[in-house]
N, C-alpha and C positions, 0 to 999 in steps of 0.2 A: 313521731309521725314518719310512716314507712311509705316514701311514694317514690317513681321513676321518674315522673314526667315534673319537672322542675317548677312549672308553673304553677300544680296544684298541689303542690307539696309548699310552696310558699303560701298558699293562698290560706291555705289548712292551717300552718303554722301561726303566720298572722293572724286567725281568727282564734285560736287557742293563746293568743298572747292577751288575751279579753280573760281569762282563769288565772288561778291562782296557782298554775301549772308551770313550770319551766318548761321550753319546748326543746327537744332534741329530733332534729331531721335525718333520716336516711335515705338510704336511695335503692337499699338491697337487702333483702332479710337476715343475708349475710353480714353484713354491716353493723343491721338493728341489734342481731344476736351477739356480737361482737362489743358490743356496747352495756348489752345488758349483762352479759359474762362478769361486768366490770363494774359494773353500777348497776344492778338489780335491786339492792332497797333501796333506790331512791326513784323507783319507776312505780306509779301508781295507773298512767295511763295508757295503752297501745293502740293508735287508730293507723290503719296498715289498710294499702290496696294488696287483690286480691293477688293481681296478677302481675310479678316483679321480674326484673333480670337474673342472670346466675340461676344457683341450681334449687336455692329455699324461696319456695312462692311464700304468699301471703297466707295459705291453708298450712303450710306446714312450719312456718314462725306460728302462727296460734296455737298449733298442737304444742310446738316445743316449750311456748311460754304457758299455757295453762298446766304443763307438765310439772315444769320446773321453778316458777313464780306462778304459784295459783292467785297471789292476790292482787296480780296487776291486771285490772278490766279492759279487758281486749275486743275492738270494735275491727271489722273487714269490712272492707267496700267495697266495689265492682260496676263495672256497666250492667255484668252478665248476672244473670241469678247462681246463687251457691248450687251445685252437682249434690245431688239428694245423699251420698254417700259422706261430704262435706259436710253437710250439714247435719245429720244426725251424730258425727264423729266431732263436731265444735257444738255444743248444744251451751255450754257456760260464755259459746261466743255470739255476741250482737253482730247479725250484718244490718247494713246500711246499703241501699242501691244506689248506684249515680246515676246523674248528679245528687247528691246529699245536700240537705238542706242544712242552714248554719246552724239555727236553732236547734238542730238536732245531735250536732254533734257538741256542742256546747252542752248542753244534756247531758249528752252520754261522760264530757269532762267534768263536769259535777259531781257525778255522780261517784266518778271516781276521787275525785278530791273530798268529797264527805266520806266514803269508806276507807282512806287511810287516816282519819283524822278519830276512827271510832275506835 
């Protein structure tokens, strides 16, 4: 879980503690990358806001991780709609608008949690 604003980065993580997911929090793409560098097979899920601190937004952690871990299911979120250039350059990635509904990202962690299990 890639979020800046402290609040819904718990709120997120908390809800994903409902999966059969371990949760790992960040707070910067930077961060998130730094973590997968190190533990990458053991990351099946990435749900990341769009727009983070430092210099790797949340569009270019998705580029780097479907690059480099294709098989970790990668979900963006946003207040703002994805930039059409965005979006057609993340096509393997799911966004989500905010506010995000629970039920839906709970979904999207299933989902990933049945695909590392096939």
């Amino acid at each position: 879980m890639v979020e800046d604003d402290v609040e819904l980065r718990s709120l997120a993580a908390a809800l994903l503690e409902e999966t059969d997911l371990d949760i790992v929090e960040a707070s910067s793409g930077e961060e998130a990358l730094h973590y997968l560098h190190h533990h990458a097979g053991e990351v099946a899920f990435l749900f990341s806001d769009v727009k983070l601190p430092c210099l790797m937004d949340g569009v270019d952690l998705a580029r780097t991780v479907r690059l480099k871990w294709p098989w970790v299911r990668t979900v963006l979120t946003s207040g703002a709609p994805l930039e059409d250039e965005h979006e057609k350059a993340l096509r393997d990635v799911r966004f989500m608008p905010k506010p995000w509904r629970a039920l839906d990202v709970l979904v999207e962690a299933e989902k990933a949690t049945r695909q590392t299990i096939q």
